[in-house]
C-alpha positions as CSV (number, residue, x, y, z in Angstrom):
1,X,90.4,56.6,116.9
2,X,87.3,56.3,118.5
3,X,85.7,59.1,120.8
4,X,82.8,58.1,123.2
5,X,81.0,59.9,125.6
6,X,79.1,57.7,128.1
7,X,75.8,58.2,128.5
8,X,73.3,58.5,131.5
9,X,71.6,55.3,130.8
10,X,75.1,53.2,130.2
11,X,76.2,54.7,133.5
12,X,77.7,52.2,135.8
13,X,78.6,49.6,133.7
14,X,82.1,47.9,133.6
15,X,84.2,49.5,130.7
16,X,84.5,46.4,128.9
17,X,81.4,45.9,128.5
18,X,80.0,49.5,127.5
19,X,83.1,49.2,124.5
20,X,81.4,45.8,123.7
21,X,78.1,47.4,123.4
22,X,79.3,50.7,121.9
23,X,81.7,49.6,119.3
24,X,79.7,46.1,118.0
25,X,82.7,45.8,115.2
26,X,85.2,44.5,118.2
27,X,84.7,41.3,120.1
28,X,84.5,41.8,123.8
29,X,88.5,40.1,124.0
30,X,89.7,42.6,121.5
31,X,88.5,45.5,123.5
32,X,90.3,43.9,127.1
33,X,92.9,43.3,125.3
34,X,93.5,46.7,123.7
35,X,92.6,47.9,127.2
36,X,95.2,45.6,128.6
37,X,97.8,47.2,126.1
38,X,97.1,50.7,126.6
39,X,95.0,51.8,123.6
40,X,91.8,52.3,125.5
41,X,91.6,55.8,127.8
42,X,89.2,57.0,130.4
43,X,88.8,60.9,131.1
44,X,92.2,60.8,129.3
45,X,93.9,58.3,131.4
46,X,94.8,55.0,131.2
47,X,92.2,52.8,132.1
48,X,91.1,49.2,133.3
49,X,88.6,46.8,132.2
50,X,86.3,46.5,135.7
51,X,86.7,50.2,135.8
52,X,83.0,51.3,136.1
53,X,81.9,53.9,133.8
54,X,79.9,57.0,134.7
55,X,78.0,59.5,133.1
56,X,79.6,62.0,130.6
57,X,83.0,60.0,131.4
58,X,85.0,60.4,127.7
59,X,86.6,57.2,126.2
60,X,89.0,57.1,123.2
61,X,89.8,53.8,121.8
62,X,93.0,54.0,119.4
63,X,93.9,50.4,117.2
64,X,97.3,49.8,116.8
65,X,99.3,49.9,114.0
66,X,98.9,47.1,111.6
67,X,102.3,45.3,111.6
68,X,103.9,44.1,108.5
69,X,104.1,40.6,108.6
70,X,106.8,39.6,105.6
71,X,106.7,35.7,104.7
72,X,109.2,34.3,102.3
73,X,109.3,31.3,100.3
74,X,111.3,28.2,101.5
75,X,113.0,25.8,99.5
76,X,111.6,22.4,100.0
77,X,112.4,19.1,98.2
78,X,109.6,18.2,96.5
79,X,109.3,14.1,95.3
80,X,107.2,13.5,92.2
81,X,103.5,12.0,92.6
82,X,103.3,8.5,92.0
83,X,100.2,7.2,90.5
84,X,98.5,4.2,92.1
């Protein structure tokens, strides 16, 4: 989880953006989109992505849980190679 505290000079910005500028590891879409989904809070409540920031507001960006993606082999026919 990531705790922010906004400061003066990033005051008034949208929140997308001050996550884009704040967290450089996450693309801009990754952040709205966490935003979108919940993960992202402001002053400990939900919060939106034109939502304007202001001074000493607190942010806390949480990732989701990684799902486990389990991919099993299929059987396929295969035909031999023919050399030309």
């Amino acid at each position: 989880m990531n705790k922010l505290t906004v400061e003066r000079t990033q005051a008034g910005q949208r929140l997308d953006r001050f996550l884009a500028g704040a967290l450089p590891v996450f693309s801009r879409a990754r952040l709205q989109k966490l935003i979108r989904d919940g993960f992202v809070t402001l002053n400990g409540k939900p919060a939106r992505s034109s939502e304007l920031v202001r001074a000493n507001d607190a942010v806390e960006v949480r990732e989701p849980a990684v799902e486990k993606i389990e991919a099993l082999p299929e059987a396929i026919r295969l035909s031999p190679c023919r050399a030309r």
